[in-house]
C-alpha positions as CSV (number, residue, x, y, z in Angstrom):
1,X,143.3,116.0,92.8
2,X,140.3,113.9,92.0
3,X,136.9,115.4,91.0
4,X,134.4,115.9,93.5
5,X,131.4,114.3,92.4
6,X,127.8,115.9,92.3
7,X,125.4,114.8,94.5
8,X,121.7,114.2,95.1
9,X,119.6,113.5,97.8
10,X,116.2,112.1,97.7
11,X,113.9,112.8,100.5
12,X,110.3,111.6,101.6
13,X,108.6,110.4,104.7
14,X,109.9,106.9,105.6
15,X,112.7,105.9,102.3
16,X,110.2,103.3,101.1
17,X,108.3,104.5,98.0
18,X,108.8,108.1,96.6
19,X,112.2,108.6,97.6
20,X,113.7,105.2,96.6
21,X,112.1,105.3,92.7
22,X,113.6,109.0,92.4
23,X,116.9,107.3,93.1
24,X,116.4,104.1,91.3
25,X,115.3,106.3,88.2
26,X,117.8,108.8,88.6
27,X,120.8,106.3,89.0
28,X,119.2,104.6,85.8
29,X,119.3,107.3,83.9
30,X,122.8,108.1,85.1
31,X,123.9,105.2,84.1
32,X,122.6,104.9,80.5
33,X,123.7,108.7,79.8
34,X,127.6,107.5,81.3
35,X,128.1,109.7,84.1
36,X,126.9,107.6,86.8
37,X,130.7,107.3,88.1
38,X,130.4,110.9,88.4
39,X,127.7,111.6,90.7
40,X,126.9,110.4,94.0
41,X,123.0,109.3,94.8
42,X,121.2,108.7,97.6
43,X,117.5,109.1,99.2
44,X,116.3,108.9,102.9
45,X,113.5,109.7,105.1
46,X,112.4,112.4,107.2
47,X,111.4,109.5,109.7
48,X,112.8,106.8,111.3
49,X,110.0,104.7,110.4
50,X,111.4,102.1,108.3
51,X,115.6,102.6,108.6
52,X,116.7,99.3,107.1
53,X,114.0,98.1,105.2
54,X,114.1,97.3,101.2
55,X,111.3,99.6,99.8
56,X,107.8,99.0,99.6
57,X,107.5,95.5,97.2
58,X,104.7,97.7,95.3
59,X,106.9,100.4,94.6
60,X,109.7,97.3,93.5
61,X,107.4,95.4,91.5
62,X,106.0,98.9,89.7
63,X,109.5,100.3,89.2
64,X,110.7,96.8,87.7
65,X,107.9,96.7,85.2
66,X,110.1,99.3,84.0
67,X,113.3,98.2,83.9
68,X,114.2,100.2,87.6
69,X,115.6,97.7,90.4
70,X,114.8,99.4,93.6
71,X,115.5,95.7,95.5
72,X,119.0,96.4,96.7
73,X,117.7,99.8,98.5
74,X,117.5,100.3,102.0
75,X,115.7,103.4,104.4
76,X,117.8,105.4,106.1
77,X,116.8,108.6,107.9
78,X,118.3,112.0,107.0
79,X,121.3,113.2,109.3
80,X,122.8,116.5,109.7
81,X,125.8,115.1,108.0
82,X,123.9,115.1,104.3
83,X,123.3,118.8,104.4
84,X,127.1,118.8,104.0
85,X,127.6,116.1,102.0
86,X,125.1,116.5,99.4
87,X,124.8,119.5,97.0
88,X,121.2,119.1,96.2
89,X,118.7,117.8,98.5
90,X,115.1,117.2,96.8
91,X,112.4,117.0,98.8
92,X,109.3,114.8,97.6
93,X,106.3,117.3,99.1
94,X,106.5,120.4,100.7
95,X,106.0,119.0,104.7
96,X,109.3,117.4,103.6
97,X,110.7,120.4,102.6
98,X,109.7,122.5,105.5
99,X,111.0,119.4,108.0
100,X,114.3,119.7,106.4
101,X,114.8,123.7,106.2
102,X,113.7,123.1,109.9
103,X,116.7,121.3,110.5
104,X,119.4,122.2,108.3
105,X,122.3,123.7,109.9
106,X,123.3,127.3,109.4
107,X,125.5,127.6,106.4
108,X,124.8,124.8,104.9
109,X,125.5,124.5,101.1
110,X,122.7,122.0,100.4
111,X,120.4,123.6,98.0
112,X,116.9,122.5,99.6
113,X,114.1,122.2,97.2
114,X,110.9,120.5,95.8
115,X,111.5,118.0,93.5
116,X,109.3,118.4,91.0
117,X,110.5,122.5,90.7
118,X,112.9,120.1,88.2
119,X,109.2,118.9,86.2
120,X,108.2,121.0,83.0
121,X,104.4,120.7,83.9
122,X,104.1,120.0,87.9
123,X,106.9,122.8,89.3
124,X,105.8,123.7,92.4
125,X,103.6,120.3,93.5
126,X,103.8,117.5,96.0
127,X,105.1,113.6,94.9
128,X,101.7,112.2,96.2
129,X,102.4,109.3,98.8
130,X,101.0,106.0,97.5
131,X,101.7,104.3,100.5
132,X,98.2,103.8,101.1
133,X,96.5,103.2,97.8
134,X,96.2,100.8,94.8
135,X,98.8,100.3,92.1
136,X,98.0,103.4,89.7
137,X,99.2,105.4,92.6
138,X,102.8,104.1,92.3
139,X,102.2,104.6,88.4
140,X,101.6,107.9,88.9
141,X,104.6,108.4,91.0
142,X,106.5,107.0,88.3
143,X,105.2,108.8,85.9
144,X,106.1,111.8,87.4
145,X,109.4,110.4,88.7
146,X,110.8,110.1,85.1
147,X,110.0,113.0,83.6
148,X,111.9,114.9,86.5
149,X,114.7,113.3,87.1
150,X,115.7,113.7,83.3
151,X,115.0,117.5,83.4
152,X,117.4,117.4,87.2
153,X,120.2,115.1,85.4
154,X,120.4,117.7,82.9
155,X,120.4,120.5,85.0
156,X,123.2,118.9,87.3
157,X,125.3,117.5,84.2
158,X,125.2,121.4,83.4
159,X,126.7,122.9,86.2
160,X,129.2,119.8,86.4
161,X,132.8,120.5,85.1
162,X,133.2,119.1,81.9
């Protein structure tokens, strides 16, 4: 019988900035540390907003600076199916988190949480959306981005069967 893989979910408003550079960075990271075949990564939006749409070209051009190609991404809004199919679900802020705790169905195994609860110095604090300002706000994001989804790969690589 085949290994079930982990999985993660990344969740903001419309799929377009935070969400999508959590997964590009996270699948990156995956990838260089050789366990990408053994997870399964995704991120969506609380919102319909944007289904279908690559992600914000700020967010691309930002994340390709450093080496992260977020091109090939498209939105998606969250469905009742992912609180089944993914073991963690990460919300970017905490309107995201109570929007999906609102909705999960009873039962579900989804761990629901913030996700920089995975950061060493932010636990506890939004992903601010920088949807609507200048370029630093996407560094920021980044910034933040990486430092979590290291300390989250090793926390899912620990619970993972070896």
């Amino acid at each position: 019988m085949a290994e079930r893989a982990a999985s993660v979910l990344f969740v903001c408003t419309g799929n377009i900035c935070r969400s999508p550079t959590a997964e590009g960075v996270f699948r990156d990271l995956a990838r260089r540390r050789g366990v990408l075949e053994r997870l399964r990564i995704d991120s969506a939006g609380t919102h319909d907003y944007h289904v279908g749409e690559a992600p914000d070209p700020r967010a691309v051009s930002h994340a390709a600076r450093r080496g992260y190609d977020l091109a090939p991404l498209r939105a998606r809004q969250v469905c009742l199916g992912d609180f089944a199919d993914f073991d963690r679900i990460l919300a970017m802020d905490r309107s995201h988190l109570r929007q999906l705790q609102a909705i999960a169905p009873s039962g579900s195994p989804a761990r629901l949480s913030l996700f920089l609860d995975h950061s060493a110095s932010r636990a506890g604090l939004d992903v601010p959306d920088p949807y609507y300002g200048g370029g630093r706000g996407f560094e920021e994001v980044l910034d933040m981005v990486e430092e979590a989804c290291a300390r989250l790969l090793d926390a899912v690589l620990a619970e993972m069967p070896r």
